[in-house]
TORMI-296363 format. One record per residue: residue number from 0; y, x, z of N, C-alpha, C, O, CB in turn; residue in one letter. Coordinates in steps of 0.1 Angstrom, whole numbers, plus 2048, in hexadecimal, padded with zeros to 3 digits. Atoms other than C-alpha are relative to their C-alpha. Glycine has a CB too. Layout:
// residues N
<num:NUM	n.py:Y	n.px:X	n.pz:Z	ca.py:Y	ca.px:X	ca.pz:Z	c.py:Y	c.px:X	c.pz:Z	o.py:Y	o.px:X	o.pz:Z	cb.py:Y	cb.px:X	cb.pz:Z	residu:A>
...
//
This chain:
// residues 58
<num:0	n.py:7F4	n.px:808	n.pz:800	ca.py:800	ca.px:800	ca.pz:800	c.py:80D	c.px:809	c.pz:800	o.py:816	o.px:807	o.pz:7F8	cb.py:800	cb.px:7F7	cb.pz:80C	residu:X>
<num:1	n.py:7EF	n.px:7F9	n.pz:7FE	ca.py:81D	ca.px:819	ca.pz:80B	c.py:7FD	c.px:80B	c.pz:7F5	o.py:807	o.px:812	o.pz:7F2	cb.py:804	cb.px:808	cb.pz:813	residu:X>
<num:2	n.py:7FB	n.px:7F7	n.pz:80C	ca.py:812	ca.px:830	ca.pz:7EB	c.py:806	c.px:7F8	c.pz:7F5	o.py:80F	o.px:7F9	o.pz:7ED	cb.py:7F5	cb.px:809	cb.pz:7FA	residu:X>
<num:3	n.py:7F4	n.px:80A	n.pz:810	ca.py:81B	ca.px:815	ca.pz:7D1	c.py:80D	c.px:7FA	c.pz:803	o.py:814	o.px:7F5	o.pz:7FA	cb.py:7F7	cb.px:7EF	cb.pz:7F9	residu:X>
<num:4	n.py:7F3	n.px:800	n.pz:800	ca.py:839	ca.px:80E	ca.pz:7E5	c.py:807	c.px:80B	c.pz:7FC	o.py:80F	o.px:80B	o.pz:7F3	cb.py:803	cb.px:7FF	cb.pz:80C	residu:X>
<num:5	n.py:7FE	n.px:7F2	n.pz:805	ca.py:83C	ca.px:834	ca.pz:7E3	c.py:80A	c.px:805	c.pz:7F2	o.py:813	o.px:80C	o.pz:7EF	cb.py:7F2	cb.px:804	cb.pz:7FD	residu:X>
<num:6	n.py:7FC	n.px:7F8	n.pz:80C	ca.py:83B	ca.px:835	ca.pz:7BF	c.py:806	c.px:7F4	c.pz:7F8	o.py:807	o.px:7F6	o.pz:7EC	cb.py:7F2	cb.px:808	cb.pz:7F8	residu:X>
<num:7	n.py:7F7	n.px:807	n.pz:7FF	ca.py:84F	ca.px:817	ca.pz:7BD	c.py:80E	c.px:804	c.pz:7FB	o.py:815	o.px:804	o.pz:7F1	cb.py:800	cb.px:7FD	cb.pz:80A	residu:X>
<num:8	n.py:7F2	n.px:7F9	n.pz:7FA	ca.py:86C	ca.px:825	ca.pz:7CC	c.py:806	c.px:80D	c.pz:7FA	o.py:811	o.px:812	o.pz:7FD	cb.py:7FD	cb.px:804	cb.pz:80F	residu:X>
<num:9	n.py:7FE	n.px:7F3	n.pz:800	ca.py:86A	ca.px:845	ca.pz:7BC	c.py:80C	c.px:806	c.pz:7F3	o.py:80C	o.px:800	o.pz:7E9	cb.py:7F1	cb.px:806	cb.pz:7FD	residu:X>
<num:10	n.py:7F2	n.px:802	n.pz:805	ca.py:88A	ca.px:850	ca.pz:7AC	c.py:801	c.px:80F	c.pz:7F6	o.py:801	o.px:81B	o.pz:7FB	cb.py:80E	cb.px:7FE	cb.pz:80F	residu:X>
<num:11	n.py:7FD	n.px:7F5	n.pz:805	ca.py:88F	ca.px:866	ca.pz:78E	c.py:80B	c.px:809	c.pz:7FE	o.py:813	o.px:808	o.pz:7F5	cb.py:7FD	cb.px:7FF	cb.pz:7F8	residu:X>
<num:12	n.py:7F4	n.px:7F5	n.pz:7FD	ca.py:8A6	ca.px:881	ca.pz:798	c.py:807	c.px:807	c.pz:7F3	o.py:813	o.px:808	o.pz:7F0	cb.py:7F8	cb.px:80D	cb.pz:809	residu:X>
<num:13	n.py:7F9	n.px:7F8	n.pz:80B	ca.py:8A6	ca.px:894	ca.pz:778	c.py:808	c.px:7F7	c.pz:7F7	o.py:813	o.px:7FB	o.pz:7F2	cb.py:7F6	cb.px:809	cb.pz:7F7	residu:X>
<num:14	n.py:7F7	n.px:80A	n.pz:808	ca.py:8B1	ca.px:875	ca.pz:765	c.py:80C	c.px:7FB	c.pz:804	o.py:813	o.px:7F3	o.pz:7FD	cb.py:7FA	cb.px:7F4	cb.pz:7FC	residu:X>
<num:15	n.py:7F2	n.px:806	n.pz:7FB	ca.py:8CE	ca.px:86D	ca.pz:77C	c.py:805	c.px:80F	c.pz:803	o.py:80B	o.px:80E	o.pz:80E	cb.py:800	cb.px:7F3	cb.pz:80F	residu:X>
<num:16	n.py:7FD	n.px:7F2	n.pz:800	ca.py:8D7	ca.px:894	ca.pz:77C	c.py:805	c.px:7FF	c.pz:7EE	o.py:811	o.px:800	o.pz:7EB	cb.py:7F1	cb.px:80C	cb.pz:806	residu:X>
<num:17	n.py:7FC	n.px:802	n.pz:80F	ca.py:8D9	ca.px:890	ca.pz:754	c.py:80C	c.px:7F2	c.pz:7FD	o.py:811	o.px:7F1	o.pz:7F2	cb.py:7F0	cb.px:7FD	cb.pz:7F8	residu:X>
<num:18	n.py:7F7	n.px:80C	n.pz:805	ca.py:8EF	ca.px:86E	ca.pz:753	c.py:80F	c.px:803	c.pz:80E	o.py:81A	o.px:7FD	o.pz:80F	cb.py:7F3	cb.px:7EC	cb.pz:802	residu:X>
<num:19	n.py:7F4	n.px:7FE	n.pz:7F4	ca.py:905	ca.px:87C	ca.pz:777	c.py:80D	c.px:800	c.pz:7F6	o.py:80C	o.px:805	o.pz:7EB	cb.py:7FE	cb.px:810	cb.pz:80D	residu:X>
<num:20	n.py:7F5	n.px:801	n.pz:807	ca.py:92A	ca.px:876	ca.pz:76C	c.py:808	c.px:80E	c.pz:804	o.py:812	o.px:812	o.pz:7FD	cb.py:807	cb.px:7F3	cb.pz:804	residu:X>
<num:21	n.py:7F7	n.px:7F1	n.pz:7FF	ca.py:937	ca.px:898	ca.pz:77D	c.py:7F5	c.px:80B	c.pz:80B	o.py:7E9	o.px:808	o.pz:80B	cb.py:815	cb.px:7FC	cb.pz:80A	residu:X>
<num:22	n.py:80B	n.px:7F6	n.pz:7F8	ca.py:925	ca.px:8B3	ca.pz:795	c.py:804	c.px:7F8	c.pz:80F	o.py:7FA	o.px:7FB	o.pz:816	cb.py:804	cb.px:815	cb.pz:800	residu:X>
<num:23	n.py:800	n.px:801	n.pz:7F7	ca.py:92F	ca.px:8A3	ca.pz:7B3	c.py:7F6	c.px:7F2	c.pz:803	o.py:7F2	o.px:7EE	o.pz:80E	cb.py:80D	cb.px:802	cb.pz:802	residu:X>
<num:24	n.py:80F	n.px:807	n.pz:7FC	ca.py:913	ca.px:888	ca.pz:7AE	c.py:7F4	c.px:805	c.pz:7FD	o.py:7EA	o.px:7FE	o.pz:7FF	cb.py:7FE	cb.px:7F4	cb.pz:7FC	residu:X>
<num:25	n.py:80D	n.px:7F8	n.pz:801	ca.py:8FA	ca.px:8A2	ca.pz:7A4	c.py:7FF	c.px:805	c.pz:80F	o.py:7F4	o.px:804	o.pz:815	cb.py:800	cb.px:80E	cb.pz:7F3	residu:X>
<num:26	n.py:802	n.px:7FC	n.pz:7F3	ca.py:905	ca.px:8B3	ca.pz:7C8	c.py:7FA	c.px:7F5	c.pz:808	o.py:7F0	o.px:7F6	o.pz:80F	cb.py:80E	cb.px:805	cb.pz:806	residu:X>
<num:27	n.py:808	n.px:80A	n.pz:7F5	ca.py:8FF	ca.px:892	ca.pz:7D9	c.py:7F2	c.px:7FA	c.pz:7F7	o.py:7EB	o.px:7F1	o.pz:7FC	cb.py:80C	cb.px:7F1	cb.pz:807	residu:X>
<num:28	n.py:810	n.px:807	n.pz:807	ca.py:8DF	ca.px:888	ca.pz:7C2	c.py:7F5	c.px:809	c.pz:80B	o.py:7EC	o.px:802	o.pz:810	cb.py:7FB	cb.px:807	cb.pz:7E9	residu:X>
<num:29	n.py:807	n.px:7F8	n.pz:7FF	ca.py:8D1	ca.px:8AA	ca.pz:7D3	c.py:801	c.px:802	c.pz:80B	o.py:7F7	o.px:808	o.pz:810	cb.py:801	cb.px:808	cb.pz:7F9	residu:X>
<num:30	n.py:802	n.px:800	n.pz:7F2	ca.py:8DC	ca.px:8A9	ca.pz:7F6	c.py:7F8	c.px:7F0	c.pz:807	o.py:7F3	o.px:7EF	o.pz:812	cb.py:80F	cb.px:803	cb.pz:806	residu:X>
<num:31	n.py:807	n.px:80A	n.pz:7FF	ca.py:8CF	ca.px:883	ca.pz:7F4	c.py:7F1	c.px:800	c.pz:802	o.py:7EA	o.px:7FA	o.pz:80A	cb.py:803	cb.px:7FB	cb.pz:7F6	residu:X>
<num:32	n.py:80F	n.px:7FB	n.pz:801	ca.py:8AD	ca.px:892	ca.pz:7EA	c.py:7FC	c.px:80D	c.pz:80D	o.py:7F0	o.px:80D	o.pz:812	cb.py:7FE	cb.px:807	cb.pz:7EE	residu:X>
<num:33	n.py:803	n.px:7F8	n.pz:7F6	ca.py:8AD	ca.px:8AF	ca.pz:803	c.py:7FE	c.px:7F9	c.pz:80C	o.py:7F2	o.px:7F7	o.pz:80E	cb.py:809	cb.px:80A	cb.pz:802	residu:X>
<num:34	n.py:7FD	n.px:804	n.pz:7F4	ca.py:8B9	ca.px:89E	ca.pz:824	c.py:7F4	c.px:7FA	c.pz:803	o.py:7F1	o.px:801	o.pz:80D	cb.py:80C	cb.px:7F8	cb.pz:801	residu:X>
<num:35	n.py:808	n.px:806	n.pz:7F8	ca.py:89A	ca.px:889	ca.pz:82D	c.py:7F5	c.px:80E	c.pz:802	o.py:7ED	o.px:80B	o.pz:80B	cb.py:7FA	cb.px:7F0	cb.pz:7F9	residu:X>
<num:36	n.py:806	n.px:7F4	n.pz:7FC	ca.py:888	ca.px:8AB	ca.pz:82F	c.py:803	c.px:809	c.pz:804	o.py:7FB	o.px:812	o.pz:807	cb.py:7FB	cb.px:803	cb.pz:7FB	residu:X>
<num:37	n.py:7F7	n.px:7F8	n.pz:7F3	ca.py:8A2	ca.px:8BC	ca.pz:841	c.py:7FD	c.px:7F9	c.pz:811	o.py:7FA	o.px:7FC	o.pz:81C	cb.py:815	cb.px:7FD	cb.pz:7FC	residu:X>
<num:38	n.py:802	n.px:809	n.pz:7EF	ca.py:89F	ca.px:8A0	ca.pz:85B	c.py:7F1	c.px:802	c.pz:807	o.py:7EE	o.px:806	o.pz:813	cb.py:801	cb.px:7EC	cb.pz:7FC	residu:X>
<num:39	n.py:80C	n.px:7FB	n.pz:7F9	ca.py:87A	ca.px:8A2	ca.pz:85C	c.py:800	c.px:80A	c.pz:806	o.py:7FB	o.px:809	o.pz:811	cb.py:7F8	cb.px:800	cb.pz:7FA	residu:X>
<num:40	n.py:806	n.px:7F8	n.pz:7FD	ca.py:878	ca.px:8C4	ca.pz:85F	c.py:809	c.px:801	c.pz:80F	o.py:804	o.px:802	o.pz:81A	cb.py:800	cb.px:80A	cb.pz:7F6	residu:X>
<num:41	n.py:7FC	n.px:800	n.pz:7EF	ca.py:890	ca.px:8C4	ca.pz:87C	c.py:7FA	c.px:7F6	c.pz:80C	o.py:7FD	o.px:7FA	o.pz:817	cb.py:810	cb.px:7FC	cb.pz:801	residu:X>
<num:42	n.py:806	n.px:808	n.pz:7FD	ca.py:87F	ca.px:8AA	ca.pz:88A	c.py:7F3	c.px:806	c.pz:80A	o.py:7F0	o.px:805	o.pz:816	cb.py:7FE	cb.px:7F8	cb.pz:7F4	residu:X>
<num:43	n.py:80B	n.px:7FB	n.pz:7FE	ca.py:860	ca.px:8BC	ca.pz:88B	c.py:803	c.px:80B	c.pz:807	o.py:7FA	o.px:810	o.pz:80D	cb.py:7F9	cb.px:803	cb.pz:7F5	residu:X>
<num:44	n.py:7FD	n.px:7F3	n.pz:7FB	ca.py:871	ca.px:8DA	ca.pz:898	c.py:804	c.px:7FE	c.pz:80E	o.py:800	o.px:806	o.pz:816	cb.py:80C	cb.px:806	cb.pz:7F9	residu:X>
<num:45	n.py:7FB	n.px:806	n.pz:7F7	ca.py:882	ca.px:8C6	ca.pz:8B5	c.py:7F1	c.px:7FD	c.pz:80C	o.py:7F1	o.px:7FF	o.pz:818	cb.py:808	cb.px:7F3	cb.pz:7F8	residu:X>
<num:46	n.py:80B	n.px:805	n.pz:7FA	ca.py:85C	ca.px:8B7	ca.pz:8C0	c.py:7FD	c.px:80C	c.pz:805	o.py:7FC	o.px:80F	o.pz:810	cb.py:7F7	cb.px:7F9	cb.pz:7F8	residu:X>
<num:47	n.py:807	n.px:7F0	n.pz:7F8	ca.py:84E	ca.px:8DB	ca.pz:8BF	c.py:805	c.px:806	c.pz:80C	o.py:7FE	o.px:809	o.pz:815	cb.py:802	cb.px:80E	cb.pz:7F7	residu:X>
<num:48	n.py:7F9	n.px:7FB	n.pz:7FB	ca.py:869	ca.px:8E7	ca.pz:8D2	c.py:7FD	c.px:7F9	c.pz:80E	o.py:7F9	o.px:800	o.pz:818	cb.py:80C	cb.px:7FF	cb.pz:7FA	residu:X>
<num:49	n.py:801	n.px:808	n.pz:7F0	ca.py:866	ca.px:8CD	ca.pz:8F1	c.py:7F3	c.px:7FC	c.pz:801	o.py:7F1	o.px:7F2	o.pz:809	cb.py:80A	cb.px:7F2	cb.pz:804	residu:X>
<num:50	n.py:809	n.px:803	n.pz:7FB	ca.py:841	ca.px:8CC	ca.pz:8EE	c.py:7FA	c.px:810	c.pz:806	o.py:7F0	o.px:812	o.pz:80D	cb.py:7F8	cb.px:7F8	cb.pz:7F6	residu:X>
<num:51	n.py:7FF	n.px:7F1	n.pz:7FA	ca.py:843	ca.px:8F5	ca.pz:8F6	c.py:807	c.px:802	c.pz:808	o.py:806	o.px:80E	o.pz:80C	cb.py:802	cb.px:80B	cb.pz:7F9	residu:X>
<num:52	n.py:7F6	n.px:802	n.pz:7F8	ca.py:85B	ca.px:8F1	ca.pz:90B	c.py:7F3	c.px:7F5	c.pz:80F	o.py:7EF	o.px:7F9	o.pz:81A	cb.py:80F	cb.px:7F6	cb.pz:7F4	residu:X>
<num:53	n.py:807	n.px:809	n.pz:7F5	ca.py:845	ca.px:8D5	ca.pz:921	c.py:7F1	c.px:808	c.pz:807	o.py:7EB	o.px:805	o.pz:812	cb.py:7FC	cb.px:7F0	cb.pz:7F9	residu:X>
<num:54	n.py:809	n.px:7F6	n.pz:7FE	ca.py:82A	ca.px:8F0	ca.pz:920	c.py:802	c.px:809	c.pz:809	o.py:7FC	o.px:809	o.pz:813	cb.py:7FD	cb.px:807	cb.pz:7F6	residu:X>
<num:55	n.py:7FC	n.px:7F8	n.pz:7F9	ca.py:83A	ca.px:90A	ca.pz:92D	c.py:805	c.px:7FC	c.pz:80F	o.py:802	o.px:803	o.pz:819	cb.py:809	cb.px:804	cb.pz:7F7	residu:X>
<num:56	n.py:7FD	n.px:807	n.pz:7F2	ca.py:849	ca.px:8F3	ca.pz:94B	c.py:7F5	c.px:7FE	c.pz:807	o.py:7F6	o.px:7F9	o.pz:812	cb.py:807	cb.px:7F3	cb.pz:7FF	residu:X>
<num:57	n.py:80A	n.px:809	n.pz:7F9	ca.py:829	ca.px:8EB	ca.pz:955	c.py:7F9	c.px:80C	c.pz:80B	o.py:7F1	o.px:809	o.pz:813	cb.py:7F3	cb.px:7F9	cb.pz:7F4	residu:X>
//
């Protein structure tokens, strides 16, 4: 179910990089596409952090 939403949803970058009207919506096409795996990874970095952290306290 959540992969054919997946591929649904899935958004061709290079074709709205080819039709963008100036660079400043290619910059945000590309920080649009980065950011949810900036977040994760901080995310993931945050958990590690206070589950080594709760280790160490113990």
């Amino acid at each position: 179910m959540a992969l054919h939403l997946l591929i649904l949803l899935q958004i061709n970058v290079e074709e709205k990089i080819k039709t963008a009207p100036n660079n400043a919506y290619v910059i945000g096409v590309w920080i649009g596409n980065i950011l949810p795996f900036v977040i994760l990874v901080g995310l993931a970095y945050w958990m590690y952090s206070k589950a080594k952290n709760r280790r160490l306290d113990e």
